[in-house]
C-alpha positions in Angstrom: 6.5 -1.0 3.3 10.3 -0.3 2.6 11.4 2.8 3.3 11.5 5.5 0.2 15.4 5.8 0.1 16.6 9.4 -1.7 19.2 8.4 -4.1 20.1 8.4 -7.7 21.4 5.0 -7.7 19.0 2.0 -8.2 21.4 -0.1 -7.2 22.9 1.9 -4.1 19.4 2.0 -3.2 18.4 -1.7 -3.2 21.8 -2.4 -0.9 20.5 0.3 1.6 17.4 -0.8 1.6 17.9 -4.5 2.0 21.0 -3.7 4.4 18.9 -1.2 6.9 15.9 -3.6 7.4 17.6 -6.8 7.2 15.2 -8.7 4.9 16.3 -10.2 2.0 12.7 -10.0 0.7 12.9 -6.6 0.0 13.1 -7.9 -4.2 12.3 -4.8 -5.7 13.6 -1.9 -3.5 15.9 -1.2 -5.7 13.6 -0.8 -8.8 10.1 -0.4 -7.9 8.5 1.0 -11.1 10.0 -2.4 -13.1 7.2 -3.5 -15.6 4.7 -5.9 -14.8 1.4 -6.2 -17.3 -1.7 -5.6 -15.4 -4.0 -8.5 -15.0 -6.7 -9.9 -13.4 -7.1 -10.7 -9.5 -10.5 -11.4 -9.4 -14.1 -10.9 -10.6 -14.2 -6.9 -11.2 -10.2 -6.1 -9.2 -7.3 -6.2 -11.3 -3.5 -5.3 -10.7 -2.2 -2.4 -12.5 0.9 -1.4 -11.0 4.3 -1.9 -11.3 6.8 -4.9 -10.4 6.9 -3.4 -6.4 4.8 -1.1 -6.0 0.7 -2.5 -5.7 -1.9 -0.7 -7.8 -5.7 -2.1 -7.9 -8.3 -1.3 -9.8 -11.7 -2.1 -8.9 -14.3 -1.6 -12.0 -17.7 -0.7 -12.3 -20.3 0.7 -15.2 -20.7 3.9 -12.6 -16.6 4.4 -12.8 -13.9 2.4 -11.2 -12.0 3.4 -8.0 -7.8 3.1 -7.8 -6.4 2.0 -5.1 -2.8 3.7 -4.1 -0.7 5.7 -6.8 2.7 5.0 -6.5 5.8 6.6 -6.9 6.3 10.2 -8.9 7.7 7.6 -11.8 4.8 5.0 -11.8 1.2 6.9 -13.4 2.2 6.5 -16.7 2.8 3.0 -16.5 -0.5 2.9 -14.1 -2.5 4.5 -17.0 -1.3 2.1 -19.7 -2.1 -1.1 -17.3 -5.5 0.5 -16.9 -6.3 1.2 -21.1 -4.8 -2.1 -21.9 -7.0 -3.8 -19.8 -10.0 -1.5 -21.7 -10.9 1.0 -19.2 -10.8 4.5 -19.6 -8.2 6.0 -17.1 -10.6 8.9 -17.3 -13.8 6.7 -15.4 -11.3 6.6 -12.4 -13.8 8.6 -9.6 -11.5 7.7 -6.7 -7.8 7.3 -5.6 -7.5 5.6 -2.3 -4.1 5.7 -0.6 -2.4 3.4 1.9 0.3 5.5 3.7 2.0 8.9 3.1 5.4 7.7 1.4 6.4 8.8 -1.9 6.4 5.3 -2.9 3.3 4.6 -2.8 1.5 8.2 -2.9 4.3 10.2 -5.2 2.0 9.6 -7.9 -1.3 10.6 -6.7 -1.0 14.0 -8.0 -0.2 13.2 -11.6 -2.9 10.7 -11.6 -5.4 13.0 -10.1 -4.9 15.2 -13.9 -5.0 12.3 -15.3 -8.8 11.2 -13.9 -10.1 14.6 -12.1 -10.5 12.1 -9.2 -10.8 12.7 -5.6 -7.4 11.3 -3.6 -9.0 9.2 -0.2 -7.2 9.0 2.9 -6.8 9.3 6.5 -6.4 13.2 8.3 -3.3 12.4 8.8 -1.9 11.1 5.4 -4.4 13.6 3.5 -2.6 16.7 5.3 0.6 15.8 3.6 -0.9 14.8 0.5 -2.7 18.4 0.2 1.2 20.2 1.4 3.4 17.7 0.1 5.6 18.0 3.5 6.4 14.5 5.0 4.6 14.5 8.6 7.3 14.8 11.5 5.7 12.6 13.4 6.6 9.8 10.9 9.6 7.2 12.0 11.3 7.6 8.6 10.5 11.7 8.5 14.3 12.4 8.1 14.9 10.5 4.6 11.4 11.3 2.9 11.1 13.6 0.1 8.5 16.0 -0.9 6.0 15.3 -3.1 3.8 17.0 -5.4 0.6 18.8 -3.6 -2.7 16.9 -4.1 -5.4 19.3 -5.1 -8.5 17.7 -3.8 -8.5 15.5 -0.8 -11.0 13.4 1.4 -10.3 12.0 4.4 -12.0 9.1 6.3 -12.2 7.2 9.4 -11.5 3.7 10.4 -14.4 2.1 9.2 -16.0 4.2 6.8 -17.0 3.0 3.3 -16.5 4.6 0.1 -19.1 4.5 -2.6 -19.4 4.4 -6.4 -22.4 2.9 -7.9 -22.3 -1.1 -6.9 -18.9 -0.7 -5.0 -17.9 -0.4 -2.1 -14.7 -0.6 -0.2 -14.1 -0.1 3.2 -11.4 1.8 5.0 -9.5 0.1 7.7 -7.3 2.4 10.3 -3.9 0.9 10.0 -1.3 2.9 11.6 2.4 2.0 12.6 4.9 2.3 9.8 3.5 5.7 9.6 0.9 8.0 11.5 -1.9 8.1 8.4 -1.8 4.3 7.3 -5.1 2.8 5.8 -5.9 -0.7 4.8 -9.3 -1.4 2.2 -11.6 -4.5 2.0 -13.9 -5.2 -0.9 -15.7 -8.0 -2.5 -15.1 -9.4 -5.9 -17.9 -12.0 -7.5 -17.1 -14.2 -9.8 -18.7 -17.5 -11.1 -21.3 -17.2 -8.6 -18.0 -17.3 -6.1 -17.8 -14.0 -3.7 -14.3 -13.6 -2.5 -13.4 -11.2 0.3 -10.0 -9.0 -0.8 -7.7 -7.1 1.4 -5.8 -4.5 0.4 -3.2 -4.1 3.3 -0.7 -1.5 3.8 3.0 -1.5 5.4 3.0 -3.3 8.9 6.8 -2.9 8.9 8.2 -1.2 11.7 11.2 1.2 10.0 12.9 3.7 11.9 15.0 6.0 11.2 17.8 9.0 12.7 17.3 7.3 15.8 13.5 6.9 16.1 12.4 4.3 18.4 9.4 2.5 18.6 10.0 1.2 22.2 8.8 4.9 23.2 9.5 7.7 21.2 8.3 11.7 21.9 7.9 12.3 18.5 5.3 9.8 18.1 5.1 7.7 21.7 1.8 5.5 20.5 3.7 4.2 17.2 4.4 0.8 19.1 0.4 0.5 20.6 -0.9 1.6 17.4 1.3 -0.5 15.1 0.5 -3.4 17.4 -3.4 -2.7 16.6 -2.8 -2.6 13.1 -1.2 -6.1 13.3 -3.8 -7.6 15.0 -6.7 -6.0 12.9 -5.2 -7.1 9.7 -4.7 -10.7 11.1 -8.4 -10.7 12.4 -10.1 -9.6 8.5 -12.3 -12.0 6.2 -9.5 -12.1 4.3 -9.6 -14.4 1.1 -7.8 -12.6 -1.5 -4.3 -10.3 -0.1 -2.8 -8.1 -1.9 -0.3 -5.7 0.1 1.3 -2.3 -0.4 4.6 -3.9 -1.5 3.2 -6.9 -3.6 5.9 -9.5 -2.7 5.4 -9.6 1.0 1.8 -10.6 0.2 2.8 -13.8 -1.8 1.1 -12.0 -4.8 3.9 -13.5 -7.5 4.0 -17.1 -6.3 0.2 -16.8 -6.6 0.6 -15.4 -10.0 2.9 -18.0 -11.0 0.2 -20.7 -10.9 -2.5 -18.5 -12.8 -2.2 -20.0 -15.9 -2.9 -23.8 -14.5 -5.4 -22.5 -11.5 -7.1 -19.2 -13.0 -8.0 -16.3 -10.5 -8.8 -19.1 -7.6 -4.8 -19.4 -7.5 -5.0 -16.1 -5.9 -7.5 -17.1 -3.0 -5.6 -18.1 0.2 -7.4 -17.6 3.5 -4.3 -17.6 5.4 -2.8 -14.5 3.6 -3.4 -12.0 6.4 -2.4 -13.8 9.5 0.4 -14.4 7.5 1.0 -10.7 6.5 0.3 -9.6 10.2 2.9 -12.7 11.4 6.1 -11.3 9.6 4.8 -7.8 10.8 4.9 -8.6 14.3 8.2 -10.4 14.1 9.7 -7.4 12.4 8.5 -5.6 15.3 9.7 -7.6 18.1 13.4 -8.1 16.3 13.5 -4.3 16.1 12.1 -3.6 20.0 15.1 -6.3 20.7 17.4 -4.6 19.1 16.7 -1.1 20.5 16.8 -2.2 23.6 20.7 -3.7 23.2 21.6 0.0 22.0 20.9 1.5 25.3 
């Protein structure tokens, strides 16, 4: 959701960050891989990555699926969450990605030796996962880094479903904050209770060397398509959210009241209209200000 911001200097980079997209709620931009011990979200999901930057596993006796990889810095810490909670990193069969930013898909490589699984995503993200070149269609192209090239690839379409034994999680075209962005839906059982989980990527409209989402040549359907995204997300059976950037999703509050409520302190109904709110308000406060700048 934040932009991935090139510099050496964690706290440089938490000013920028916070400064360029006015939102205070930007917690961890400045230190995405902090700590944070994996636990449960619900039935058979868990959260396994780090402080700001959402990692979910979803289990299985057939092999567990991982859904997004983080930054180049995270797959370590992602492979510990996963064996302390007493999987085998190796039984990952799949990483699914949100969207082609090195903070969320910088460790996708590293994770794929980890687990010899096949990386998931749309055409558009997976061709820059399989080169490692940023897409120059992308609103924040000029500040992205390379990544590390991503050996085996599989891209889907809005609305397919990947497989693996009794799962199944569906992939959700979600473009706007970049060209290739995917959102995934599951289900999680537990106690006879069937929750509905969202995994939902960026809806944060971030431009950048004078991108503009009010029309743009380098990508003139970014406002239509983000728009879409916002509305999709808003309209999902969505009881459990967990978002790209884990904070916008209310996942800490929620994890706050674990200990009194259990995993039912995660269930909130009203997470994704929620989500897709702020997202259209950062979208509007950005097509205002463009417009002043002419």
């Amino acid at each position: 959701m934040t932009p991935f911001i090139h510099t050496e200097n964690p706290m440089k980079k938490k000013l920028i960050a916070v400064a360029f997209l006015g939102l205070a709620a930007f917690a961890h931009a400045g230190d995405w891989d902090e700590p944070q011990a994996p636990f449960a979200l619900y039935g058979n999901s868990y959260y396994v990555g780090p402080k700001g930057i959402a990692a979910v596993l979803v289990t299985s006796p057939a092999g567990h699926i991982l859904i997004d990889a983080g930054t180049p810095k995270s797959p370590a810490g992602i492979a510990a969450s996963i064996r302390r909670l007493g999987f085998k990193i190796e039984d990952v069969k799949y990483i699914l990605t949100s969207h082609e930013h090195a903070d969320h898909v910088g460790g996708a490589a590293t994770l794929q030796e980890l687990t010899g699984a096949t990386v998931i995503g749309s055409a558009r993200s997976t061709a820059v996962l399989a080169t490692g070149k940023p897409d120059a269609a992308d609103p924040q192209y000029a500040s992205l880094p390379e990544m590390a090239p991503v050996v085996k690839t599989r891209a889907v379409r809005d609305g397919d479903v990947v497989t693996l034994g009794p799962l199944a999680i569906t992939a959700h075209a979600t473009p706007g904050h970049t060209p290739g962005g995917l959102s995934w839906t599951w289900q999680s059982t537990e106690n006879g209770r069937t929750a509905n989980m969202v995994y939902a990527d960026s809806l944060n409209a971030v431009g950048q060397q004078g991108f503009r989402y009010g029309g743009d040549p380098r990508w003139p359907e970014a406002r239509a398509q983000l728009e879409a995204s916002i509305a999709k997300i808003a309209g999902l059976q969505c009881d459990i959210l967990v978002a790209a950037h884990p904070e916008f999703s209310g996942l800490w509050e929620r994890k706050a009241k674990q200990a009194q409520l259990g995993n039912a302190a995660f269930i909130d109904p009203e997470a994704c209209r929620r989500y897709a709110e702020q997202g259209r308000q950062r979208l509007e406060k950005l097509l205002r200000e463009e417009a002043a700048a002419r």
